[in-house]
N, C-alpha and C positions, 0 to 999 in steps of 0.2 A: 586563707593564711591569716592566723591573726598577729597580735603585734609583738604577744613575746615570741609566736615564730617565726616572725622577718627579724625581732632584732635574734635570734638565735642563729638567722641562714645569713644578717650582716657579720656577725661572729665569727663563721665559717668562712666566709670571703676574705677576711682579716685576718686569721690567722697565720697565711703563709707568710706575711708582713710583722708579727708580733715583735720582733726588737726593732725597726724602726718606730712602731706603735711605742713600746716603752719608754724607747729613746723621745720621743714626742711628747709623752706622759712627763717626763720628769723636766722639761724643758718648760712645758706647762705650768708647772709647780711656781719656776724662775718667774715665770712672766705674771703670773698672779703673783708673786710676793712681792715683784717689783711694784703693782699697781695696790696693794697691800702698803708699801714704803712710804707712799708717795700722801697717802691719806693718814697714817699715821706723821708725816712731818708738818701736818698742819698743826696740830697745837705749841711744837715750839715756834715753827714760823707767826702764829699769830701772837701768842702768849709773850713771846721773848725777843721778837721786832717790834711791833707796833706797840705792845704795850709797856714793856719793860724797855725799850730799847735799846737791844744788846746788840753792839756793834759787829762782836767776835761771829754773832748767831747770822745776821745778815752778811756777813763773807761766807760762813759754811753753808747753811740753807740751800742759799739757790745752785750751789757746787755739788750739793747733795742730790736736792733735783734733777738737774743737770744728768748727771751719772747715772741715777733711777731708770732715766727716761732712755739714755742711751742703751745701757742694759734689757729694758726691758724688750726694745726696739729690735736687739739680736737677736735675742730668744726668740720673740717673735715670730723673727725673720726665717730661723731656723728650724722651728717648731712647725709653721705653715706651709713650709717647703717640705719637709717630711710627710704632714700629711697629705699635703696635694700628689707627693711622688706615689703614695701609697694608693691614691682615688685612681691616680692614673693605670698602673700596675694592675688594679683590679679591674676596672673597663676591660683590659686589654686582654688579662686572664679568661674573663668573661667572656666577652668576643672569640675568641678562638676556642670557647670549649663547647660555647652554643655552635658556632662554626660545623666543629667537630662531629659536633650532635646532628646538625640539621644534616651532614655528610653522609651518615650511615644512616638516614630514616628512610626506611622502604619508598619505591617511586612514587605508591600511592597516595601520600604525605603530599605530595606536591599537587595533587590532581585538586585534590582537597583546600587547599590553603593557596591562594593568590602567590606568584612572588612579590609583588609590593608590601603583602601583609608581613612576610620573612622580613625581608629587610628593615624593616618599621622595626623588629624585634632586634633585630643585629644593633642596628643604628642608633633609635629615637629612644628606645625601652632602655637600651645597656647605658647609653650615652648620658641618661636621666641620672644614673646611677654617680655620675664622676658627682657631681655634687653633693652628693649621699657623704660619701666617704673624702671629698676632699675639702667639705665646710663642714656640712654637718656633726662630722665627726670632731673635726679641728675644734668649733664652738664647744662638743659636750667637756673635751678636755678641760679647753683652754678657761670656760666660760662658770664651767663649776667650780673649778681649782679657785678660781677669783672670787665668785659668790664665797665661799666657805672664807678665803683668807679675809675678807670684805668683812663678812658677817663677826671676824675673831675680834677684828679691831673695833668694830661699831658696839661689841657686848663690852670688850674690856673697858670702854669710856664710859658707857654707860648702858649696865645690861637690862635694864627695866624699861627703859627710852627703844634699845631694840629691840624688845621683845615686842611691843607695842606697834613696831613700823614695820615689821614682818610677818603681824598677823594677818596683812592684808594679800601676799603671797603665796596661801592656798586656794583662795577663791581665784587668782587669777591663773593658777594651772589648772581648775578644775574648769573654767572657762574655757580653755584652752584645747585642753582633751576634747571638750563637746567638739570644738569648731574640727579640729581634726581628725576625726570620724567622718566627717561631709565633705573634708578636704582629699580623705583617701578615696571615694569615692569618683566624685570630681577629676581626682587624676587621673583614675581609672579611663575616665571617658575621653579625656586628653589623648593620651594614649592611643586610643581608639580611633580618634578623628583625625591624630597625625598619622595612622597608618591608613586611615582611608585615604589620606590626601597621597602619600608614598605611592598606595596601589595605582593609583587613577594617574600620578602621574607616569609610575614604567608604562601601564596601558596605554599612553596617551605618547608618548614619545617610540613605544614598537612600532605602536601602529600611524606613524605620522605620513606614510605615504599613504593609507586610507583615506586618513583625515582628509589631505591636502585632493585628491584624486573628487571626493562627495563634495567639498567645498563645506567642511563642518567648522574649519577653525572657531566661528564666530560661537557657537551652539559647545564644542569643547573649553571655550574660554568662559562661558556661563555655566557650565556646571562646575569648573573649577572654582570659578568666585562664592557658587554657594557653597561648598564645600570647606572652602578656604572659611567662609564664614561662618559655621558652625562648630570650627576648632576654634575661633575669636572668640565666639561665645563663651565656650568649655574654657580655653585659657582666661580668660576674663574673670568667670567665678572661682575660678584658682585663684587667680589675684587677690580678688573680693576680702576669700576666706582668710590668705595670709594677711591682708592689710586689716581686717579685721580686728586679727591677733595682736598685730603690734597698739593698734586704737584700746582694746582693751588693756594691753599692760599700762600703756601711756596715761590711761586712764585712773587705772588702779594705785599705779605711782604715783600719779598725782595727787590722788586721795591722802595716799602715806606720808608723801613728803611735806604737802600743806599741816596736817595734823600734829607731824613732829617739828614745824618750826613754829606753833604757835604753841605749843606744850614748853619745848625747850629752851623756845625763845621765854618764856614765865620762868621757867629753873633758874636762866642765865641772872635774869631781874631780878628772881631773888637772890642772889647768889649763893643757892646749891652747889651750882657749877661756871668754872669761868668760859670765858669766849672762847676759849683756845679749845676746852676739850669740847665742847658742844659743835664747835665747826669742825672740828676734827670727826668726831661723828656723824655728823651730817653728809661733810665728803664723804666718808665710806655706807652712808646711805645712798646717796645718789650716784656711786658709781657700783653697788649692789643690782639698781632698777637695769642698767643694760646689760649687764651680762645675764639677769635672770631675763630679760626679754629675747635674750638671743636664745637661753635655755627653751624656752616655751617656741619656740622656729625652729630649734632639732629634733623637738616631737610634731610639728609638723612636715620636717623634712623625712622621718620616717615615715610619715603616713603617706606622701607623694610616692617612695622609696616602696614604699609595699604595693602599689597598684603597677608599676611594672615589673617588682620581682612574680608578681600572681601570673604576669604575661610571660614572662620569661620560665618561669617554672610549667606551665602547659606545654611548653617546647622539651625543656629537658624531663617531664615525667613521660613522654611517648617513646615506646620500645621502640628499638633500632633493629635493623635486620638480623634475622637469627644466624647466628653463623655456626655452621657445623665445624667437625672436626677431621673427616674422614678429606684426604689429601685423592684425590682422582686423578688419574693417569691420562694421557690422551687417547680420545675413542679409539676404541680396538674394532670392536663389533656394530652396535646399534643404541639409538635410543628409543625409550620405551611409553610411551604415554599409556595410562592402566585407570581406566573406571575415572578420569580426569574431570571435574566439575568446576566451576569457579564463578561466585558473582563478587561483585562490588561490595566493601562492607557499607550498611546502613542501605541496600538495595536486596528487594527478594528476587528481583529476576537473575536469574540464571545466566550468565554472557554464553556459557560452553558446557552441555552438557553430556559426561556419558562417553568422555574421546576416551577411544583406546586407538592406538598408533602407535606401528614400528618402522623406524626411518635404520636400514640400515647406512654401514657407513659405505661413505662417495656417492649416494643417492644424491638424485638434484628433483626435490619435491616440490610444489607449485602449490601455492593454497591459494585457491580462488571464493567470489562469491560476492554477493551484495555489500553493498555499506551498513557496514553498522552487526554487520552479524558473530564477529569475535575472532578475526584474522590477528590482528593487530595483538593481543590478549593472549590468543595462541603461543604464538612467536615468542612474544614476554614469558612466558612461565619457565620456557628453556634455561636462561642465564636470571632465572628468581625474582624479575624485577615484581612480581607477584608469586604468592604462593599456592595454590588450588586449596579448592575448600573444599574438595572431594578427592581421592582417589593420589596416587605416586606417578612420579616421572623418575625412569633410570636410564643412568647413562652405564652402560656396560653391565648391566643388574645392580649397579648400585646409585639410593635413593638418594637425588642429588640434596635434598632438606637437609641431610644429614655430611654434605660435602661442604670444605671452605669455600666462601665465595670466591677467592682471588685463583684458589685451582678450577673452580668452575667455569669463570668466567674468562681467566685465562686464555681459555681455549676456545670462545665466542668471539668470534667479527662480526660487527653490523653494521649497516651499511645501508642510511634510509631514505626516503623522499626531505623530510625535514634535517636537513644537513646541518648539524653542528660543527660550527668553526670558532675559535676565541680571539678574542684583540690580540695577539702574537702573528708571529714573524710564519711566512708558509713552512721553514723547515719545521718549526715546533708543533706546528699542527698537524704534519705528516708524522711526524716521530710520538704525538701524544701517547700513543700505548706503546710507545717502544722507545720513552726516554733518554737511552745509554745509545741509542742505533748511531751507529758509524754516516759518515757523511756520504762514503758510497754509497751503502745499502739506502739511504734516503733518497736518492736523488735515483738508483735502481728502482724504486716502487715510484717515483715520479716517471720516472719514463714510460715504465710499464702502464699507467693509468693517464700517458698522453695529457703531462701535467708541466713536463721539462720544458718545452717550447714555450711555452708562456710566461712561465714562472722567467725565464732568462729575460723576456724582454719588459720584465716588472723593476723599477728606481734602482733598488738594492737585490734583488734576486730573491733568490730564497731567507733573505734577510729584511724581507720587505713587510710589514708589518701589516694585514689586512684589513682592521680593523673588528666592529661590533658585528660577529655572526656573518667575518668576512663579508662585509658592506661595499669594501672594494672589487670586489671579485664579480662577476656575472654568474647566475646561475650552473651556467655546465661547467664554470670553471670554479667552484665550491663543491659540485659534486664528484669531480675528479679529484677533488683534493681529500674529500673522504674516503672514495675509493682507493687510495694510493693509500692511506693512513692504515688502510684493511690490509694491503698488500703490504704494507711495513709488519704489520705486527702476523701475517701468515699462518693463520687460526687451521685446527683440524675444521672445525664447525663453522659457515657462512649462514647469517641472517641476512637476503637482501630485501627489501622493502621497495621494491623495484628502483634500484640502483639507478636507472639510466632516463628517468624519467623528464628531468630538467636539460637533456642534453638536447643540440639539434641533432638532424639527421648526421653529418658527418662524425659529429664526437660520438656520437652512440654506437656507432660502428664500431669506431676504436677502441671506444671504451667496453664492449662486448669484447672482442676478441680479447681484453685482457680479463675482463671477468671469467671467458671461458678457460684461460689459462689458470684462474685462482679457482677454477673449482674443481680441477683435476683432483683427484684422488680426497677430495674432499665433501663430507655431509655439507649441503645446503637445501636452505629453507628459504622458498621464495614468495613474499604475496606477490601475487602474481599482476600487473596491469596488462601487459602487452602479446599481445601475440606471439613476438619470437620468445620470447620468454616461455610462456606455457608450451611449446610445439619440442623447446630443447629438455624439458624437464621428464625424467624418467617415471617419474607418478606425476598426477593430478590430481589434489583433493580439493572437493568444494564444499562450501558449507553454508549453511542453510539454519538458522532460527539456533545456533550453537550445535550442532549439531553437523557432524561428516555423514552426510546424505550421498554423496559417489566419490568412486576412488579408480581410476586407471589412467590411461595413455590419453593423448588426445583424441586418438582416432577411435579407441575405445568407446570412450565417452560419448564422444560425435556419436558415434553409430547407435547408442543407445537410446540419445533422444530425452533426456534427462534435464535438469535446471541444467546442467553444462552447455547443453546445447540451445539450452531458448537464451541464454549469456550469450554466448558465441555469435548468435543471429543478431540480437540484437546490438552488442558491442563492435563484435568484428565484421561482421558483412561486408557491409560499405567502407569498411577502412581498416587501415593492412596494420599503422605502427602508432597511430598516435592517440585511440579512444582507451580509456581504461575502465575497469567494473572493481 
């Protein structure tokens, strides 16, 4: 992205704000004329008090200043407020549309990209931006409008004197630019090392009961320090470069403003010109050097400005999930898996190759097999959270690629080992797919998933807020509460991921006789871990290297002597309900 395309994508950002931007523009104008006023009334203040001693001029003068200064001070005030409302507004735009964005990117997206690195993008990257647009901006207004009216007064006094004192103000933009090339750069890396710092700390606080369990604290607190240390760095040369920038204007001013007081100071002596218009000009040189110095730091705050819009645009240039058009009905008949292939993008192996599978409906299917061989993967292609890179899946003959997600997936419950629960109250969390659900119907799929008893004798009840991925909760009693969220939303289609895994003996009993209630007259898809699990299931498919290597009953299988059956030896033998494959 180069600079007239970030300032052309700041353009874009700004324009849904364009009449406050104007209203700012012209407020601008007020506050440079005021500071315009102020340098212009040096020559009667000097000329006509000190030298002529005019009484009248020493009562209006400083009443005049006075006023200037007042005025200039509301504008100001008015002007900075608009553009900071305007920085803020855009952050916020910003945030909810990357939001947006990162909402609808295929599952894959995430496998790929840390969430600490997300966040870093949400937060650090958009966050960078409020200064963008609530200084940056503010200065080129405020900061030019006043060079120019500066520049009007210091030619009208004496245009040959100023042409002389501002020829040193190209070499100091072109200075300038250099340093801000190394400074985009630099931010770039900033960026970078604050989002490693973001990842490493979600990493480090999910996993703090590992931590605490190995005895790592000390070993977690030294990579944090180095880490922490190599954004010090990075931000350091950020520094550097902007302090840089000001050393050289300061410098370059200097050069100017010594030059034009020994030049002018000669005019004065000979009396060319008298003291009034030469200090008069002088002021409106030396209050030219800081607004062009703050000019020369809105080309640096672009260039900080473009190293994380380049972050943020990598987010919003990634397709979002395809969405079809075709509106699907609840299964009637079967789903169809056909010549079905799938790997990884930027992986040539294959996770699944070659499935063809028909699940009619109310089937309760078992998918067993080793780790790692594409159970998991399987399951996902149903409700799209992946797409096959070979071959169609139809539900009722029709290709669900070509289906809306929300009628697709509508009709999917899932229901996994990795229990998803959010910082909310246990109703919201049973009701998550079914928002509008009445208070009966919630507290009916709590009972039904042997969720009511406990929930009752929690602070506030079903108003009781669980915390992070349900942290207050025990084990069986988060996966009852996903189960109970499936039984809220009463899908034709069940994915369990063995449902009942984190229960004890007692809750899994109960919890089975309601699952077996939830799968009446309903498709389900089960990986399979347990025994009772596979023995209730109408098919059993296993798989093998991607590949559906056998398909039948239990006993089927059993008796063929097959990978089913050296699993079963080895898993189930010695134990009835609690080893899994």
């Amino acid at each position: 992205m180069g600079t007239v395309e970030t300032i052309r994508k700041i353009m874009l950002l700004l324009k849904p704000y364009w009449r406050r931007i104007v209203l700012s523009g012209i407020l601008s104008v007020f506050v440079s004329g005021m500071s315009g006023g102020v340098a212009w009334l040096v020559k009667p203040a000097l000329d006509g008090i000190f030298l002529q001693k005019d009484k009248r001029l020493l009562a209006l003068l400083p009443l005049a200043v006075l006023v200037l200064y007042i005025l200039k001070g509301t504008f100001s005030f008015f002007q900075s407020y608009l553009m900071r409302s305007v920085g803020s507004k855009v952050v916020r735009d910003m945030r909810n549309k990357l939001f947006g964005q990162l909402m609808y990117l295929p599952v894959g997206h995430y496998k790929k990209e840390s969430t600490g690195s997300i966040l870093s993008r949400i937060t650090n990257d958009i966050g960078s931006l409020q200064g963008l647009t609530g200084y940056t901006i503010k200065d080129l207004f405020v900061e030019s409008m006043t060079v120019v009216v500066l520049l009007a007064v210091a030619f009208y006094r004496k245009w040959d004197l100023a042409l002389l004192a501002v020829t040193v103000l190209p070499a100091a933009f072109y200075g300038t630019g250099r340093l801000g090339k190394r400074l985009r750069k630099v931010s770039k890396k900033v960026q970078q090392k604050i989002s490693v710092i973001t990842e490493y700390l979600t990493e480090s606080f999910s996993g703090i009961k590992m931590i605490k369990v190995f005895c790592r604290e000390d070993d977690i607190i030294r990579k944090f320090k180095g880490k922490n240390q190599d954004f010090y760095r990075e931000i350091m040369r950020s520094q550097r470069l902007v302090e840089f920038t000001s050393l050289l204007m300061e410098i370059i001013g200097g050069l100017g403003t010594a030059f034009v007081l020994w030049y002018g100071g000669r005019l004065v002596i000979k009396g060319t010109i008298t003291p009034g218009e030469f200090f008069s000009f002088l002021v409106a040189i030396f209050m030219v050097y800081t607004p062009a110095r703050r000019l020369a730091g809105v080309y640096n705050g672009i260039q900080q400005a473009r190293a994380s819009l380049e972050r943020i645009s990598e987010v919003e240039g990634k397709e979002i999930e395809k969405e079809g058009t075709v509106s699907i009905p609840p299964i009637r008949e079967m789903i169809e898996f056909r010549d079905v292939s799938f790997h990884y993008p930027g992986m040539r192996h294959e996770v699944l190759k070659d499935i063809n599978l028909t699940i009619r409906r109310g089937e309760i299917i078992a998918i067993v097999g080793k780790s790692g061989v594409g159970k998991t993967t399987l399951v996902d292609l149903l409700p799209r959270f992946h797409d096959p890179s070979q071959g169609v899946i139809l539900l009722d003959g029709i290709d669900i690629s070509t289906a809306s997600l929300k009628s697709l997936r509508g009709q999917i419950g899932v229901v996994s080992q990795d229990v998803i629960l959010f910082n909310d109250t246990v109703k919201n969390n049973i009701a998550f797919g079914m928002p509008d659900a009445a208070d009966d119907e919630i507290i009916s799929a709590a009972k039904a998933a042997y969720v009511h008893d406990f929930v009752n004798e929690l602070p506030q009840g079903y108003e009781t807020v669980i915390g992070e991925k349900g942290v207050r909760l025990s084990g069986g009693q988060r996966q009852r509460i996903s189960i109970a969220r499936a039984l809220l939303k009463n899908p034709p289609i069940l994915i369990l991921d063995e449902a009942t895994s984190s229960l004890d003996t007692e809750s899994e009993i109960m919890v089975q006789r309601a699952l077996e209630k939830l799968m009446e007259n309903r498709t389900t898809i089960v990986i399979a871990h347990r025994l009772s699990t596979i023995r209730r299931a109408t098919r059993i498919l296993v798989l093998d290297k991607g590949r559906i290597v056998e398909s039948g009953t239990h006993e089927e299988l059993f008796r063929t002597g097959g990978i089913y059956r050296r699993l079963y030896e080895l898993q189930f033998s010695t134990q009835d309900m609690n080893v899994s494959i």
